[in-house]
C-alpha positions in Angstrom: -9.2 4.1 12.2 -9.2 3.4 8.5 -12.4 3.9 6.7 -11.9 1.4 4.2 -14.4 2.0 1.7 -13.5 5.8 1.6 -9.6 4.6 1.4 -10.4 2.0 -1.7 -12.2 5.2 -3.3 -9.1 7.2 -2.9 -6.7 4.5 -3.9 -8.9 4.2 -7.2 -9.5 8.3 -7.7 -5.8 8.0 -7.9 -5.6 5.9 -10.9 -5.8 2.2 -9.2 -8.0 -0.2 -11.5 -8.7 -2.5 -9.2 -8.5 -2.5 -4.8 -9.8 -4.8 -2.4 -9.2 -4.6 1.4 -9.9 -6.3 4.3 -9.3 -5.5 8.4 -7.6 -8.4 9.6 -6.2 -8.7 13.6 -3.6 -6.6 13.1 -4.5 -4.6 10.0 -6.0 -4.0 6.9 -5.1 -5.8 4.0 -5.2 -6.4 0.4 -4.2 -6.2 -3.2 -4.2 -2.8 -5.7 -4.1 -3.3 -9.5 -2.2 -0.1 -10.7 -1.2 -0.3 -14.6 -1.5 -4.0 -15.0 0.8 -5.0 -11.8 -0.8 -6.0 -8.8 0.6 -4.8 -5.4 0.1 -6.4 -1.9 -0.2 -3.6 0.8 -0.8 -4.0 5.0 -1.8 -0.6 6.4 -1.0 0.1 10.2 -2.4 2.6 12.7 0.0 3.4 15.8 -2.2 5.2 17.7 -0.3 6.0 20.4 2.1 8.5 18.5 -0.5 9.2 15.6 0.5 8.4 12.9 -0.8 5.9 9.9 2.0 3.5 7.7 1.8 1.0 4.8 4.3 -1.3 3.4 3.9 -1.6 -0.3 4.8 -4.8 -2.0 5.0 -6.7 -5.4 4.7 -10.1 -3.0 2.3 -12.4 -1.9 1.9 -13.2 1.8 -0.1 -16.1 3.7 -0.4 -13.7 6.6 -0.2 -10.3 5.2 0.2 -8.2 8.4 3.1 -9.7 9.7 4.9 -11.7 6.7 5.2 -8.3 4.8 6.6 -6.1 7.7 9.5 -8.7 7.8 10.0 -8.6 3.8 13.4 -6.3 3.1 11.6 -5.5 -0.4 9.0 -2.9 -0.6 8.1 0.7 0.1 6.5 2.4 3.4 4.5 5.4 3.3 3.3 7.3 6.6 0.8 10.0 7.1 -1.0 11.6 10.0 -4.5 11.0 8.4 -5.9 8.4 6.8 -7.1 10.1 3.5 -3.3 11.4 3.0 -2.0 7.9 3.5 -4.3 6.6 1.2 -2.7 9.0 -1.5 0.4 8.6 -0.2 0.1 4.9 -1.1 -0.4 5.3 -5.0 2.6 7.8 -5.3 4.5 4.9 -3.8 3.4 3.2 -6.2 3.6 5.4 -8.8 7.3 5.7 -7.8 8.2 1.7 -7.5 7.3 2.0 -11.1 9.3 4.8 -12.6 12.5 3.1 -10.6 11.2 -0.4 -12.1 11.1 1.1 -15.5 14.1 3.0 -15.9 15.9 -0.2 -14.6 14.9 -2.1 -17.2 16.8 0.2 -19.7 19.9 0.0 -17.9 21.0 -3.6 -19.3 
């Protein structure tokens, strides 16, 4: 299970100005402010095979756990721990923005 408080303390050792999370029915939820852009994220556990995912996303959702799965825009990261997901989340990040920014050159 998710601890969140330690995961928002990750998320913002990594570089994250702002994170706020939430469990919800079928997750946990929320927003990260990383370098002025804010991100939605929905982080999973499937227990059964063990092994952690979130969907990363520049959208907004009414019901985050479900509306975002369905959303073809976005990145996933996965992890067998929770800690290593939690990092794996801000170099998601990190990388949505270096392919955002070179994109912007290529005009």
């Amino acid at each position: 299970m998710i601890d969140i408080p330690r995961c928002r303390s990750i998320i913002m050792g990594e570089g994250a100005s702002k994170a706020a999370l939430s469990r919800e029915d079928l997750c946990v939820a929320g927003y990260i402010e990383y370098k002025g852009r804010i991100f939605s994220i929905a982080i999973y556990e499937y227990s059964d095979i063990g092994v952690f995912a979130a969907k990363i996303s520049l959208d907004l959702y009414s019901d985050m756990c479900s509306d975002i799965l369905y959303d073809p825009h976005g990145l996933i990261a996965y992890a067998k721990e929770p800690d290593s997901l939690c990092k794996a989340i801000v170099r998601k990040i990190k990388r949505y923005l270096e392919i955002y920014s070179a994109g912007k050159g290529s005009d």
